[in-house]
VOBA-1610 file (N, C-alpha, C; in pm, whole numbers, padded with zeros to 5 digits, always signed):
BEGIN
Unk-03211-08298+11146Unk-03342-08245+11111Unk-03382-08133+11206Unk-03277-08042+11233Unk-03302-07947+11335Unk-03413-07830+11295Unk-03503-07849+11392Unk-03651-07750+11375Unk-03625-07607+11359Unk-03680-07523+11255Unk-03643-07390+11310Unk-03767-07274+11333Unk-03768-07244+11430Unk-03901-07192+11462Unk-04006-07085+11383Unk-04101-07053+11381Unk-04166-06968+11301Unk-04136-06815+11302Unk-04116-06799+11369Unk-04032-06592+11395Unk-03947-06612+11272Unk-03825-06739+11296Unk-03708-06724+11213Unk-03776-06795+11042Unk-03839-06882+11052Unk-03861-06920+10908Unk-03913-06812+10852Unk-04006-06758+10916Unk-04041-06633+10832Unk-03982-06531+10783Unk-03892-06509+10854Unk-03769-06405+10792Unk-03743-06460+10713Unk-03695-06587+10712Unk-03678-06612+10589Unk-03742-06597+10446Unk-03849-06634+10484Unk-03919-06633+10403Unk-03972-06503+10341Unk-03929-06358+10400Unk-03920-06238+10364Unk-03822-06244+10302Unk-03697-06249+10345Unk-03561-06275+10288Unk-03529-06294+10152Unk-03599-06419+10155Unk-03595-06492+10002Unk-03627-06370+09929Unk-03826-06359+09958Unk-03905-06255+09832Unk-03844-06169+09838Unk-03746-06063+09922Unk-03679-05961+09866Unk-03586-05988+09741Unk-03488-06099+09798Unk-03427-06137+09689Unk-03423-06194+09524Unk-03548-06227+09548Unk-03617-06255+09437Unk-03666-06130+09354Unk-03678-06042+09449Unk-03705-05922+09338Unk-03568-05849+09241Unk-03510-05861+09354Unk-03325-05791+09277Unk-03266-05871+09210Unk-03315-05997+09165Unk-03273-06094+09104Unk-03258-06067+08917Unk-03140-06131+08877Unk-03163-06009+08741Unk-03230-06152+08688Unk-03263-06048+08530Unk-03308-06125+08450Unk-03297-06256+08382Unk-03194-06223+08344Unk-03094-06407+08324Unk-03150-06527+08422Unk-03082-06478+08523Unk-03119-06582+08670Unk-03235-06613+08650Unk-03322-06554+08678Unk-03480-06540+08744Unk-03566-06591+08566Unk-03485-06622+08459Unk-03557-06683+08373Unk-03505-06824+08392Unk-03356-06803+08418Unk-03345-07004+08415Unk-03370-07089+08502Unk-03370-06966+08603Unk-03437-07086+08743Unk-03603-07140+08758Unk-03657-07031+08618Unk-03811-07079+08655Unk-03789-07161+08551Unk-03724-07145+08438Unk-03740-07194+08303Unk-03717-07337+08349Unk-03588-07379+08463Unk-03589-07550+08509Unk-03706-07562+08568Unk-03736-07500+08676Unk-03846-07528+08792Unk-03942-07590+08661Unk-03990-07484+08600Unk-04103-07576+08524Unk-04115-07671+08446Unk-03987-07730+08394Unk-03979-07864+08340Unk-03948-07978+08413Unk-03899-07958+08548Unk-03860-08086+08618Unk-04016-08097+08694Unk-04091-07988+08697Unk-04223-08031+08742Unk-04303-08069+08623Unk-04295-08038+08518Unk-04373-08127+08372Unk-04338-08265+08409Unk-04220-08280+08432Unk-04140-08422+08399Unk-04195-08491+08553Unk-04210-08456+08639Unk-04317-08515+08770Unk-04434-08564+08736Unk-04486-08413+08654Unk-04623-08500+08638Unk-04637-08596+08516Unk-04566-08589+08406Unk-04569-08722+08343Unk-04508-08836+08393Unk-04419-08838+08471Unk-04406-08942+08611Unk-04509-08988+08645Unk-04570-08892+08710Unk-04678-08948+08804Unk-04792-08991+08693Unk-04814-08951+08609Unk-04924-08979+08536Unk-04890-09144+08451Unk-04781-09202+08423Unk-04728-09243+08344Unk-04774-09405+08507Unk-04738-09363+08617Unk-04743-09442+08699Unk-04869-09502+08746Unk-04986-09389+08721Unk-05088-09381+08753Unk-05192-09479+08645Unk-05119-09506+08512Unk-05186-09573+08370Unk-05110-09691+08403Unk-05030-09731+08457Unk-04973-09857+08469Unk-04972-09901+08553Unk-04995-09826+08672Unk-05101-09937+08838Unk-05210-09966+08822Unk-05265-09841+08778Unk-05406-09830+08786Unk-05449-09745+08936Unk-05331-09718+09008Unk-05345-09651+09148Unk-05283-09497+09143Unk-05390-09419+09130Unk-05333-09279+09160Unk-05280-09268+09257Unk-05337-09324+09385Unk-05216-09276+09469Unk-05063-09295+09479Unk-05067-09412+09420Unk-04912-09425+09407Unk-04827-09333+09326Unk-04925-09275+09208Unk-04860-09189+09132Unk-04843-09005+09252Unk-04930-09003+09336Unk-04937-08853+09402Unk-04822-08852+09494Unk-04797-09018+09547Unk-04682-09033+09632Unk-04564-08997+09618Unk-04546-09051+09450Unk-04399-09026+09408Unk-04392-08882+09325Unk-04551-08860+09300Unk-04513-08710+09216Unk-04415-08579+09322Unk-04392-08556+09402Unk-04327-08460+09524Unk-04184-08494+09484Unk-04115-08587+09429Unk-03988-08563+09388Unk-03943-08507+09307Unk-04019-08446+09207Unk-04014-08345+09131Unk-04010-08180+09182Unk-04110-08161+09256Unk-04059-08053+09338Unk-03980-08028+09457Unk-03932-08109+09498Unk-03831-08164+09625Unk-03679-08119+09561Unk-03640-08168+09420Unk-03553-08168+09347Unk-03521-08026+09290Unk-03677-07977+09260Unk-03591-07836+09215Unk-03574-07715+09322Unk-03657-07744+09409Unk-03636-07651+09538Unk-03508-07682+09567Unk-03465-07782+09600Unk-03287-07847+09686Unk-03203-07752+09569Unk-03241-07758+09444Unk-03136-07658+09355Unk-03226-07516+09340Unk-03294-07447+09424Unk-03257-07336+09394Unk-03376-07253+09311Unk-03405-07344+09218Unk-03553-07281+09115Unk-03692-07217+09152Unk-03734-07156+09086Unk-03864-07113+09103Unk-03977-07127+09032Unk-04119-07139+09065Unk-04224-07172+09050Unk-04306-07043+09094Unk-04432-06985+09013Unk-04496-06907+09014Unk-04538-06904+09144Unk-04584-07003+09173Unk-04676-07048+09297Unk-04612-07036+09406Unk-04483-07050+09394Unk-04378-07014+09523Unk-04381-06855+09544Unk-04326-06806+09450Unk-04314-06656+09455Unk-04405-06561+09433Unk-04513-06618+09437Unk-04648-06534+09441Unk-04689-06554+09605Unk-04609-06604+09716Unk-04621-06598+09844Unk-04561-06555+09874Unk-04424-06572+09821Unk-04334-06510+09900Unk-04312-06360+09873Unk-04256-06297+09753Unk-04226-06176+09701Unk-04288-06070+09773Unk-04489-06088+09737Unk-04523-06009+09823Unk-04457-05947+09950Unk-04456-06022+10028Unk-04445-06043+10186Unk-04275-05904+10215Unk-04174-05936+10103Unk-04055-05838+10051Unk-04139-05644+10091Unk-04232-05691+10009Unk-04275-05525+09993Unk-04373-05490+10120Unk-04464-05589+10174Unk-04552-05585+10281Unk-04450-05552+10396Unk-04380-05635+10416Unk-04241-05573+10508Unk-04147-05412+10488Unk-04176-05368+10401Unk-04112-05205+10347Unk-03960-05283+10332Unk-03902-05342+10234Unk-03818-05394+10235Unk-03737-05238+10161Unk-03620-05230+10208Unk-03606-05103+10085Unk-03512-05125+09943Unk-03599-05061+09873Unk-03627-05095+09684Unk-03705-05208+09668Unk-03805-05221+09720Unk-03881-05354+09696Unk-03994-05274+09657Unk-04042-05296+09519Unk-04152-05196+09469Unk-04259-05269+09438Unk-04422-05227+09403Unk-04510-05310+09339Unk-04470-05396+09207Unk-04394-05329+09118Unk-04370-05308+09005Unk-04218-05403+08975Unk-04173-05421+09087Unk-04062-05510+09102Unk-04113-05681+09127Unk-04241-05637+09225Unk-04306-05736+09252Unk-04350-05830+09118Unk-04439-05740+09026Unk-04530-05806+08915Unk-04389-05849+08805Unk-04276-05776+08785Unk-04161-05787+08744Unk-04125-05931+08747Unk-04128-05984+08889Unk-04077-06116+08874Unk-04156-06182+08826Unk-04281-06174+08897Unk-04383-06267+08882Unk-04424-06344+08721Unk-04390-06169+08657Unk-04407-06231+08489Unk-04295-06287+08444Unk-04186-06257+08488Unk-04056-06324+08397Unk-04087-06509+08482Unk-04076-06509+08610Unk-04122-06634+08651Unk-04218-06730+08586Unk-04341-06658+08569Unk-04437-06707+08486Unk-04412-06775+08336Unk-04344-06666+08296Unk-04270-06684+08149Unk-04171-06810+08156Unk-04088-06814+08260Unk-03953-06922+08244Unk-04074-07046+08299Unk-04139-07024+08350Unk-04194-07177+08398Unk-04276-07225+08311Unk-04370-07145+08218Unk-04433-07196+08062Unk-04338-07241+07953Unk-04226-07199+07931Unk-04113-07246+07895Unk-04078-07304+07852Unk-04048-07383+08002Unk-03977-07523+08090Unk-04088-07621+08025Unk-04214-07595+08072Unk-04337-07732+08102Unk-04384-07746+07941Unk-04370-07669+07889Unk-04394-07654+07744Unk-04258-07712+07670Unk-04164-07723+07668Unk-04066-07773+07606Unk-04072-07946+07646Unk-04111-07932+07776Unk-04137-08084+07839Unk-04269-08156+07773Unk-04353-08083+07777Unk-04440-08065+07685Unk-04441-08183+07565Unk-04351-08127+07465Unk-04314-08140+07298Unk-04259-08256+07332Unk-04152-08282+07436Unk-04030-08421+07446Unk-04156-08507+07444Unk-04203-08491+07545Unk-04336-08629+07529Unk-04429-08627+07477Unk-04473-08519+07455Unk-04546-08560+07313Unk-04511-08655+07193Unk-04364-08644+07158Unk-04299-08673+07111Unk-04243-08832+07124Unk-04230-08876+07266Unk-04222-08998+07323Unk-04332-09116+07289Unk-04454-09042+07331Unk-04588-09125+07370Unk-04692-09110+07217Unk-04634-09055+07101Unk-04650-09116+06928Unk-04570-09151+06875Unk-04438-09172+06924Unk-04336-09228+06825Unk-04289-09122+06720Unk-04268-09045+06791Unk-04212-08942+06686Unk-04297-08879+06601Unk-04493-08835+06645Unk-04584-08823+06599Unk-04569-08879+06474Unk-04584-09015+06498Unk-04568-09117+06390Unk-04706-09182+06418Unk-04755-09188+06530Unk-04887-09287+06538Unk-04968-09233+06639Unk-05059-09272+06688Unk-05148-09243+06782Unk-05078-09255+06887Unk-05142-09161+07018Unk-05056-09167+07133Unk-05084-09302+07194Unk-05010-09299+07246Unk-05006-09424+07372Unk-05102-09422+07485Unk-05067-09510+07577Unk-05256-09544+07668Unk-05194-09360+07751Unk-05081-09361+07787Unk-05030-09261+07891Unk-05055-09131+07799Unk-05030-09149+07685Unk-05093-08964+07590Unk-05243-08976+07617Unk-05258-09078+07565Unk-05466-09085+07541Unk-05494-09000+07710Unk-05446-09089+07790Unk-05466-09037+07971Unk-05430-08859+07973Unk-05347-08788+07960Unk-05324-08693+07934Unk-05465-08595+07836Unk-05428-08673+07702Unk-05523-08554+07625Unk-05708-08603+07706Unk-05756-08715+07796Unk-05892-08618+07827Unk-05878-08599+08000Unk-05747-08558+08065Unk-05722-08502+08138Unk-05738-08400+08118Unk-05675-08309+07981Unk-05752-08129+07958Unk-05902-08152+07870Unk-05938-08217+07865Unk-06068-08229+07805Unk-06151-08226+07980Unk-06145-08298+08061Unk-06198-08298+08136Unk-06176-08191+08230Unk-06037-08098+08224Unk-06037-07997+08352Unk-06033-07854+08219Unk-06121-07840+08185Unk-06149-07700+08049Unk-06276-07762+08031Unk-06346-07808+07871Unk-06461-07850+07862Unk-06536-07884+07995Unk-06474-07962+08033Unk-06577-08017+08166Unk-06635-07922+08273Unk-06514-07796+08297Unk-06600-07700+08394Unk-06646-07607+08307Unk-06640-07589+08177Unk-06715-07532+08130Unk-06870-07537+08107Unk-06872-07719+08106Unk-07030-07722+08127Unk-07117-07660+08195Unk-07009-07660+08313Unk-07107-07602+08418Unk-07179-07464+08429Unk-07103-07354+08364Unk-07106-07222+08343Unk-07012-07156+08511Unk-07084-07102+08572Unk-06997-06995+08666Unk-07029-07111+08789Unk-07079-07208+08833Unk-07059-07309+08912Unk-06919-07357+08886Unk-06887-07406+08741Unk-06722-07432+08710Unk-06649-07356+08742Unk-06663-07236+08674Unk-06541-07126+08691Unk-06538-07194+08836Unk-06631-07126+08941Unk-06548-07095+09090Unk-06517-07246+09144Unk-06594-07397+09127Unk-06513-07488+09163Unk-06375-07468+09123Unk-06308-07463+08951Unk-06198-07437+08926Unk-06111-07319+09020Unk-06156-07189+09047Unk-06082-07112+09120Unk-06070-07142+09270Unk-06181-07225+09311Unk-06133-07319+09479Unk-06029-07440+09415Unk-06022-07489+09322Unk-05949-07598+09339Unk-05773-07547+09309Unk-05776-07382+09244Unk-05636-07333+09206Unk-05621-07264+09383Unk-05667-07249+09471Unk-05699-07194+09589Unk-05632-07269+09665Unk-05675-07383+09673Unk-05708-07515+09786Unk-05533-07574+09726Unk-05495-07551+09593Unk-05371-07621+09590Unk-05286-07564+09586Unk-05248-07395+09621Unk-05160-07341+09637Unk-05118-07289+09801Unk-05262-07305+09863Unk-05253-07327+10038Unk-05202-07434+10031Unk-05141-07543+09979Unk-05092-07657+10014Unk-04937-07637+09955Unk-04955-07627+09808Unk-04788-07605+09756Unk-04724-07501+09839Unk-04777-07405+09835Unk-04697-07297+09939Unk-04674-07323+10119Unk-04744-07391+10150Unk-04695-07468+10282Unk-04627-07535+10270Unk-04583-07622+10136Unk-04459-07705+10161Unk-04396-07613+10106Unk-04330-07518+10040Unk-04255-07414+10029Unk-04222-07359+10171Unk-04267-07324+10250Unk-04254-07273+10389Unk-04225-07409+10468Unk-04245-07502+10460Unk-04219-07647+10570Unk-04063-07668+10516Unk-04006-07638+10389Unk-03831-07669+10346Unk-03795-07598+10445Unk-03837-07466+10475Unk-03748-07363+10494Unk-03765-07393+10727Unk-03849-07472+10755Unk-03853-07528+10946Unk-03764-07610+10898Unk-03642-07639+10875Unk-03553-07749+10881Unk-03422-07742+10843Unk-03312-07746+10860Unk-03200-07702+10889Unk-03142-07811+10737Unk-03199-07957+10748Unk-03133-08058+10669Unk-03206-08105+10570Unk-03132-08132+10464Unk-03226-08220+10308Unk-03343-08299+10389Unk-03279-08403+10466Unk-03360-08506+10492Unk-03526-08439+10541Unk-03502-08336+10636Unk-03615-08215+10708Unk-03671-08178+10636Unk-03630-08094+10504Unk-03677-08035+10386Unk-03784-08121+10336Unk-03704-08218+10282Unk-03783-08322+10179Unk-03906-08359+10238Unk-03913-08436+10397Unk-04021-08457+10445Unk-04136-08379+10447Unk-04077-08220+10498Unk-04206-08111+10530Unk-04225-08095+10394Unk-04163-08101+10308Unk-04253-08071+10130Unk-04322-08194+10053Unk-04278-08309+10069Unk-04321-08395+10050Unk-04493-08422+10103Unk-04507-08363+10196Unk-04658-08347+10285Unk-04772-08341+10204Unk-04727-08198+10198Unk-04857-08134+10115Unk-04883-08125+09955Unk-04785-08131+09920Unk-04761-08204+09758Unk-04805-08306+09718Unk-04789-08365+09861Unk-04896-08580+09769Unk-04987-08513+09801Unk-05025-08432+09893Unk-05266-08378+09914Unk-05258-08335+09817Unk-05189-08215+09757Unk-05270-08130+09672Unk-05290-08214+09504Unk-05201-08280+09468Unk-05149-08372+09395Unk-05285-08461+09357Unk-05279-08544+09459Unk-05391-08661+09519Unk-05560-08612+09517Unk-05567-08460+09530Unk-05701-08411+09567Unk-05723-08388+09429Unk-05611-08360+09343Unk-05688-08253+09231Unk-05728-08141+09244Unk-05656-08084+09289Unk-05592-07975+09312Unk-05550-07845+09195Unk-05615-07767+09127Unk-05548-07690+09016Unk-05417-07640+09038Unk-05267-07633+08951Unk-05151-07607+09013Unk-05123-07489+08868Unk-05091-07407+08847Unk-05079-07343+08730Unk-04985-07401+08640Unk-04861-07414+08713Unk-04745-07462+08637Unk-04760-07634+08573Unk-04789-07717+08705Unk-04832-07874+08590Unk-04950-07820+08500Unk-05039-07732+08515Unk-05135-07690+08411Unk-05047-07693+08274Unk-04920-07615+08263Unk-04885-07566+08186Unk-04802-07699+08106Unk-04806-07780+08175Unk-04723-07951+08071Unk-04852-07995+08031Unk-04979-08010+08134Unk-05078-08105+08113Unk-05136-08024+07976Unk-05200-07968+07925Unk-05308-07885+07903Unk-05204-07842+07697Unk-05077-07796+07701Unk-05076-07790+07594Unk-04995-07943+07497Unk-04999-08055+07612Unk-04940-08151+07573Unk-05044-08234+07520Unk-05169-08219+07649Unk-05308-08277+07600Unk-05330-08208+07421Unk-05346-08064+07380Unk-05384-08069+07273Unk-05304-08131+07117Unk-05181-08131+07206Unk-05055-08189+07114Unk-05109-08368+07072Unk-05149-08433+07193Unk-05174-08539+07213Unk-05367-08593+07145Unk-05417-08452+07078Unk-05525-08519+07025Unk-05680-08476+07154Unk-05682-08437+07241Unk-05766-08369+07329Unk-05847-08291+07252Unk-05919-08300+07304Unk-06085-08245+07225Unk-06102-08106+07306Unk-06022-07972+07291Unk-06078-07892+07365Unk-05923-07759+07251Unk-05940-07646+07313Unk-05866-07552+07231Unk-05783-07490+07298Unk-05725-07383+07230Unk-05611-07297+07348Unk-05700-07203+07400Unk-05782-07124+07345Unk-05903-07087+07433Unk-05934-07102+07560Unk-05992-07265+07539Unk-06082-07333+07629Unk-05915-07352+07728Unk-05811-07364+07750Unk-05701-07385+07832Unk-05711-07244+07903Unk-05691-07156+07805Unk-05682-07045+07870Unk-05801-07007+08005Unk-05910-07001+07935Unk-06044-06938+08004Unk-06091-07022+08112Unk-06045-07112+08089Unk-06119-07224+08139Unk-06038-07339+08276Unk-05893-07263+08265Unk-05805-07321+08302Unk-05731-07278+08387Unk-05597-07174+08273Unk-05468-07117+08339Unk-05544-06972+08397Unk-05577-06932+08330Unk-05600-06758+08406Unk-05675-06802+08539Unk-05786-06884+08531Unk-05868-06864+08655Unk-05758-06955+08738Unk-05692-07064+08714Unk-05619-07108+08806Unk-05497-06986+08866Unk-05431-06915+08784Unk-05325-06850+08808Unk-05375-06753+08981Unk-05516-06741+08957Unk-05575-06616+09043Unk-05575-06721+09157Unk-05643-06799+09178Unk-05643-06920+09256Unk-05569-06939+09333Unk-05474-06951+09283Unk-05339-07000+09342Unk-05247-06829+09428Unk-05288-06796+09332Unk-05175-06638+09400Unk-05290-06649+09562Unk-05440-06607+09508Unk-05499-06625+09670Unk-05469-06712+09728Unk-05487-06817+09703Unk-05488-06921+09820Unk-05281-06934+09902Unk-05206-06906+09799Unk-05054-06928+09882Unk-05037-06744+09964Unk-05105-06662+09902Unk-05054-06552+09960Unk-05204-06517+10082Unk-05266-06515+10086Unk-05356-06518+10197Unk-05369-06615+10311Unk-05372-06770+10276Unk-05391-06863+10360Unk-05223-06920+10422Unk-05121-06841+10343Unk-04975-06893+10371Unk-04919-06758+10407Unk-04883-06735+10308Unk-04795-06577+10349Unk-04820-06474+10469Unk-04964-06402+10420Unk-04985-06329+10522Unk-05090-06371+10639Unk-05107-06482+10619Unk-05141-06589+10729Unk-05017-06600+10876Unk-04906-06637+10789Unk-04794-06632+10847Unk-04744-06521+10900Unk-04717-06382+10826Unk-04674-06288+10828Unk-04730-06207+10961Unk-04880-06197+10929Unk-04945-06160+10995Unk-04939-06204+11188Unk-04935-06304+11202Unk-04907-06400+11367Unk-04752-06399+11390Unk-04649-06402+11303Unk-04561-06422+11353Unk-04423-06339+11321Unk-04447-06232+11137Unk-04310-06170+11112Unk-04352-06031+11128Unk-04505-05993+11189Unk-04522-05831+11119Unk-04430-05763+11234Unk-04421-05655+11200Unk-04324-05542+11234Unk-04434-05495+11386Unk-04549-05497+11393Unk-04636-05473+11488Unk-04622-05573+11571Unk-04581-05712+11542Unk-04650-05843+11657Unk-04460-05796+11738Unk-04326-05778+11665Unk-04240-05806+11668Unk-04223-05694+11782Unk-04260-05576+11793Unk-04262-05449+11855Unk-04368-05465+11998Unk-04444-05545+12015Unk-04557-05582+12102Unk-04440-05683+12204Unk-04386-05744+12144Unk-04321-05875+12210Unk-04181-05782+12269Unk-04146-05683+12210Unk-04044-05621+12275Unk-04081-05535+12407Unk-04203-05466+12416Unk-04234-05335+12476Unk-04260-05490+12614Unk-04334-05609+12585Unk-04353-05691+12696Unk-04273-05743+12800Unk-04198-05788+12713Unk-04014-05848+12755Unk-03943-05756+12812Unk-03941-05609+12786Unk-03884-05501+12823Unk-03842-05465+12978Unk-03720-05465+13033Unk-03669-05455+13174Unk-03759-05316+13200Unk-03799-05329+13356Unk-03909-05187+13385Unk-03773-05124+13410Unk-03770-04966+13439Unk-03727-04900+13429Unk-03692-04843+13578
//
């Protein structure tokens, strides 16, 4: 579980978002296109666990193996690479463009609606019997899960909106710290722990995440939910999507970037260290 310090994770973590931009198309659709179904398939895990304890927490505990699993292989998640990528071009990476940037971000976006949407249909599909009957106690749980995170902050008017855009905020400062906690650790076992962290909080808090948005929300209307694609959209994914890009790229990225990879802190620490002359 060998530690690796913050100077070096962060390179890394530049590293990656460069690479992620030169990444061709093919790739960079199937790796989000998994990422976002093995995280659908978490949260109907966790949700599925949560109707048959009766204990959410047990379900927030075990939900992190879902993203533990697709990070160890490789995949991507909006929410990841909306911290990292940036950070590629903030660094003058060379060929790392704005336009390379938003490049991934949408094909990412795209493969991870996909994924959670195909995951989506399977259980939909599971939890009526082959939309043969009414859903099950675990669909019913689902469809006024988007009744309650759409209609419900809609009641509120612009009090909702911005609770909703702190809660897409508050859970991508968390997903994106365990994105950065894989990368302090040399071994699976290291990995798993530092991501495992902040994934049961954000999980556990209720937390807006864009991508489980994207299983919960069109599975709920599949499943009989009292609310529209509209009300998902407006009410939901867009304001969460913004949410989340702030909260992992301000409170993570260049949080980070800023104290420990910029090209200024790195040049300060040299001129100090420097043999006098």
């Amino acid at each position: 579980m060998a530690y690796v310090i913050p100077s070096e994770f962060v390179t890394k973590m530049i590293d990656a978002g460069e690479a992620k931009v030169f990444m061709s198309t093919r790739d960079t659709l199937i790796r989000a296109y998994m990422a976002g179904a093995i995280l659908a398939l978490a949260a109907a895990f966790a949700i599925t666990i949560n109707v048959q304890t009766g204990q959410p927490l047990a379900g927030a505990i075990l939900f992190p193996v879902g993203f533990c699993l697709l990070y160890l292989m490789g995949f991507d998640l909006l929410t990841g690479v909306m911290t990292l990528v940036p950070l590629a071009l903030i660094d003058k990476r060379p060929g790392v463009t704005l336009a390379g940037v938003l490049r991934n971000w949408g094909l990412v976006f795209t493969g991870n609606f996909a994924g959670a949407f195909t995951v989506a249909v399977m259980m939909a599909i599971i939890f009526t019997f082959g939309f043969s009957q009414a859903p099950d106690a675990i669909g019913e749980k689902i469809g006024h899960i988007g009744e309650g995170r759409t209609v419900g902050y809609a009641a509120h008017g612009a009090a909702g909106m911005l609770t909703l855009f702190i809660r897409g905020v508050l859970c991508n400062w968390m997903v994106s710290t365990g994105v950065v906690a894989a990368m302090m650790s040399t071994s699976v076992s290291g990995k798993v722990i530092g991501m495992w962290m902040p994934i049961m909080l954000f999980f556990y808090m209720g937390f807006e995440h864009s991508i489980v948005n994207m299983y919960l929300f069109p599975s709920g209307i599949m499943l009989g939910g009292q609310f529209s694609i509209m009300d998902y959209l407006i009410w939901n994914e867009i304001p969460t999507v913004i949410g989340n890009m702030v909260g992992g790229l301000a409170f993570v990225g260049l949080a980070l970037y800023a104290t420990h990879g910029s090209r200024a802190t790195q040049r300060a620490a040299s001129l100090k260290y420097a043999p006098a002359e």
